[in-house]
N, C-alpha and C positions, 0 to 999 in steps of 0.2 A: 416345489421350490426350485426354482431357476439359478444356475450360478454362470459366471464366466469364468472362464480360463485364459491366463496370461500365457498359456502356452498349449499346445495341442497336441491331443492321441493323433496320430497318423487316419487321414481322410473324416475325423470330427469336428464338430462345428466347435465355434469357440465357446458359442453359450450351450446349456447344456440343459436337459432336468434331473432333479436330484428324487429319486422315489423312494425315501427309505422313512422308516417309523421310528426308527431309534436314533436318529440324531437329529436335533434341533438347534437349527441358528438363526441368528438375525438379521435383517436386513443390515447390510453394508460391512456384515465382517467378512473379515479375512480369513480363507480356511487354507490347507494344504494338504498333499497326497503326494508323497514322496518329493521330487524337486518341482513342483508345477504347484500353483498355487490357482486359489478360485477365492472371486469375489461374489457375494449372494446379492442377487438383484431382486430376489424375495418371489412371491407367488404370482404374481402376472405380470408379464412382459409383452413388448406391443409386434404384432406379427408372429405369431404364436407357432402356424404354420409353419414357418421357416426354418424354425429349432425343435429338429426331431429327435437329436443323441441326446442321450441318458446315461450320467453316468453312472459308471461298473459298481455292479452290487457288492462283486468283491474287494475292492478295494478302500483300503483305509483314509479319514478324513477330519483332519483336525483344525481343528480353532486356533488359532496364533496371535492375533489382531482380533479382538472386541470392538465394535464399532470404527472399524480402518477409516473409513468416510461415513458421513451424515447422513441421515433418511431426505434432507433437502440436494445433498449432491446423486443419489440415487434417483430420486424425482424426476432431476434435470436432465439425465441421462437419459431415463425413459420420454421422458417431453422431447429430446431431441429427435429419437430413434420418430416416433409417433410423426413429428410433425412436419418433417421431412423427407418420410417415406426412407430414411436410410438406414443401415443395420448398428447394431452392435459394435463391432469390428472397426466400423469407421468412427462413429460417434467417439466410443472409447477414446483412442490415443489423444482426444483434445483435453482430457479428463485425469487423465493415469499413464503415468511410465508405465510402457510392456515389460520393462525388466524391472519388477517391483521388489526381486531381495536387493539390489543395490537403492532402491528406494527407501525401502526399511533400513538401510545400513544409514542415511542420510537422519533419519530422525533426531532432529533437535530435542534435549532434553526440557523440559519444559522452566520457562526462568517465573518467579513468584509475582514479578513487576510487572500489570498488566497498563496499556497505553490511554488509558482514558486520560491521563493526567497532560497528555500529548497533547497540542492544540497548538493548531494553525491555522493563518488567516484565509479564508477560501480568498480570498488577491492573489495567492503566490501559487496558488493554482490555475487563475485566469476565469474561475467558474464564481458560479454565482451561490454555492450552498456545498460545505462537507460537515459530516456530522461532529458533534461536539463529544457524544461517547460512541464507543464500538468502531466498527470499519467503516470508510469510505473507497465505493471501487469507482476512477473516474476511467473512462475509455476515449482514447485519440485517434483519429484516425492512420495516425501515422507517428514514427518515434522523430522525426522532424519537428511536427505539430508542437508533438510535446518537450519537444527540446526547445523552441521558441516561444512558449507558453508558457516553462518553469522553467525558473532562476537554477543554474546549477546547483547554489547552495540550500537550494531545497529539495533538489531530485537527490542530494548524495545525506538527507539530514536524517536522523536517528526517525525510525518506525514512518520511514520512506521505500516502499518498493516498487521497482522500473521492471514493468516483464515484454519482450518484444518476440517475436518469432526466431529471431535468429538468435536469441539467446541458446547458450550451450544445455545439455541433457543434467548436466551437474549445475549448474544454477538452476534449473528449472525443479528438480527433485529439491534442493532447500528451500524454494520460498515454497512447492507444496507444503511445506510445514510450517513454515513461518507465517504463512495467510494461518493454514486450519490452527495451531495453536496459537492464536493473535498478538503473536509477536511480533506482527506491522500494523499499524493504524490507517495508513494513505497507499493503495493499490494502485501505482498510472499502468496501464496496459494500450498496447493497441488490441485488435475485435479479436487474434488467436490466440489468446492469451487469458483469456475475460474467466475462463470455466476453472474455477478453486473453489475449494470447499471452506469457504468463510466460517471465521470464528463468530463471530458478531455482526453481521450487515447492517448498518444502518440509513446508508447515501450509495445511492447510484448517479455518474452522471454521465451522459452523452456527450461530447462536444464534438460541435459541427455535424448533428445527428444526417443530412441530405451529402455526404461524399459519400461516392460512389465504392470507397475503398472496405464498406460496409457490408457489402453482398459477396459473401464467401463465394469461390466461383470450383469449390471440390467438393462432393461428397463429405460429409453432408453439404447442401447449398444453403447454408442458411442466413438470415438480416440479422444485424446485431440490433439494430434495436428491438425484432420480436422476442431476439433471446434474453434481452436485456430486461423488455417488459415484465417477464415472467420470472424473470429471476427476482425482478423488485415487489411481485405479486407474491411470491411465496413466501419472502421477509417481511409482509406486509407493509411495505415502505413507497415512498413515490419513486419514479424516473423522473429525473430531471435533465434537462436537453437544453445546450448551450448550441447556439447558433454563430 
């Protein structure tokens, strides 16, 4: 079993292996060992090679968080590292705050009223299709785009969320939670933004899928539309691509 660590023994890697018989976890909990906490990426991880530390037999390791993220957000994690030739380390931080107990501190408690009942014209989006239950994630190429795209009164409307790069570390830890517990319905993101552990996926959409603004140019180097594909492949859902 493979785990990462949001924070690191002096000269160890961040991911690690876990070789013991008597503790067993699941893919995508949250474990901890004194103030350093590890998330389980489970029994195979891509470049295997690379992650030789193991961690310490003697030291203590507990469960805190039961299913912290989704076996589809751990997926996407390894699809990244895979298909990008990039590590862990990098892929991570588009995924997870590295300071994950003020992450846990953020956790919205969960409200009873889920947003199916929510419905909006895909017009007021400028696309051409959002789903009528569960999430819609649409991606702009830029927060311009989508500011001249949607009406203010719909970018500030109830189970509406706007996530941009330069949003702050503290908005970005609540809507982690407000995607994974579906407490938004309509996602506008631009492409660094796109990687949340959705409650419900049901609409993907592209718009103006051919800007250039689309090819990540750091480690990882990735296209949003390939990450986008797969992300619509594993929800079993289409991509849709607004020109």
């Amino acid at each position: 079993m493979y785990l990462y660590g949001f924070t690191t023994f002096a000269g160890i890697d961040k991911v690690m292996k876990l070789d013991r018989d008597d503790l067993w976890f699941s893919v995508g909990d949250l474990l901890q060992s004194d103030d350093e906490f590890f998330l389980v990426l489970w029994n195979e991880i891509s470049f295997t090679e690379q992650y030789i530390a193991r961690f310490p037999q003697d030291r203590d390791l507990h469960l805190i968080y039961e299913w912290f993220v989704s076996k589809k957000y751990i997926a996407r994690i390894h699809w990244m590292v895979a298909q990008y030739y990039s590590t862990y380390k990098n892929v991570m931080r588009y995924f997870l705050s590295q300071d994950i107990e003020l992450l846990l501190k953020k956790e919205i408690v969960k409200k009873s009223e889920w947003l199916h009942k929510i419905q909006l014209d895909s017009k007021m989006f400028w696309v051409d299709f959002v789903a009528e239950k569960g999430q819609t994630l649409i991606v702009y190429p830029d927060l311009w785009t989508m500011q001249m795209m949607v009406d203010k009164s719909v970018r500030d409307g109830y189970g509406v969320l706007l996530l941009g790069s330069s949003d702050t570390q503290a908005k970005k830890d609540k809507s982690f939670w407000q995607v994974k517990q579906g407490l938004v319905k309509y996602v506008l993101v631009t492409h660094a933004e796109l990687f949340q552990d959705f409650y419900d996926l049901q609409a993907v959409v592209l718009v103006h899928p051919y800007k250039w603004y689309y090819a990540n140019q750091q480690d990882p180097r990735y296209k949003t539309p390939e990450v986008l594909s797969y992300l619509a492949d594993l929800w079993k859902i289409k991509l849709e691509k607004v020109d």
